[in-house]
N, C-alpha and C positions, 0 to 999 in steps of 0.2 A: 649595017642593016641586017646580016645574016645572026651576028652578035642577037641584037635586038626579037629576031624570030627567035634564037633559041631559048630566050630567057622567058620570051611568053612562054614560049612551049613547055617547059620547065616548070612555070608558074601553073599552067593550066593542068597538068600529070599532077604537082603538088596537090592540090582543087579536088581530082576527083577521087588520088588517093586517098584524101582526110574523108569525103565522102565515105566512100569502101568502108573504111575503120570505121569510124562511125556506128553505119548499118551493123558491122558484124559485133562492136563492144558495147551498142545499146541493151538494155535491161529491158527482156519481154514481160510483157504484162505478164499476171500473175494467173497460171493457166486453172482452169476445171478442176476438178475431184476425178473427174472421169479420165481429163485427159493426162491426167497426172499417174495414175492407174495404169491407164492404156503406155504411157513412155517408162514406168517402171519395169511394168513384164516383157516392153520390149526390149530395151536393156537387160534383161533376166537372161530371156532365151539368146542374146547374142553373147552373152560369157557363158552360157550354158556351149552354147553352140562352140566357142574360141575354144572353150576345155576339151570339148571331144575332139574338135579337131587336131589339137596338138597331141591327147594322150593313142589316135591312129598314127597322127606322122610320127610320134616316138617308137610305138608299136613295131611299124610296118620299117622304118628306116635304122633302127637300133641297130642291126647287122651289119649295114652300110660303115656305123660309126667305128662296130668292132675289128671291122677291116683296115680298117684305118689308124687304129690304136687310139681310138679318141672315145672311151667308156664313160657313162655314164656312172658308173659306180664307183670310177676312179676318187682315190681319197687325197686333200691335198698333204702334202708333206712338210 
């Protein structure tokens, strides 16, 4: 019996995982001109954004690295 419950239970996790996948590897329709616009600048300004943020953490942290002996300008050999 206990067999028995777990194979449903197994069977229905399978069920709603394929569900899941599904929704997330369906093809959206084919969006606006606008809203195509509007998700390219947003994408713009979030690597715009990821760049400045890593060339402050390189900036402000670079000291930390030379302490360490771990240099950025190290060349390899």
């Amino acid at each position: 019996m206990r067999k028995e419950q777990l194979s449903s239970d197994i069977e229905a996790d399978g069920e709603k995982i394929a569900a899941i996948w599904n929704e997330l590897t369906h093809k959206k329709e084919d969006a606006s001109k606008g809203e195509y616009i509007a998700t390219l600048v947003s994408n713009s300004v979030t690597a715009i954004d990821a760049f400045l943020l890593m060339r402050k953490l390189m900036k402000n942290y670079s000291g930390v690295l030379k302490m360490f002996g771990l240099r950025r300008d190290r060349k390899k050999r």
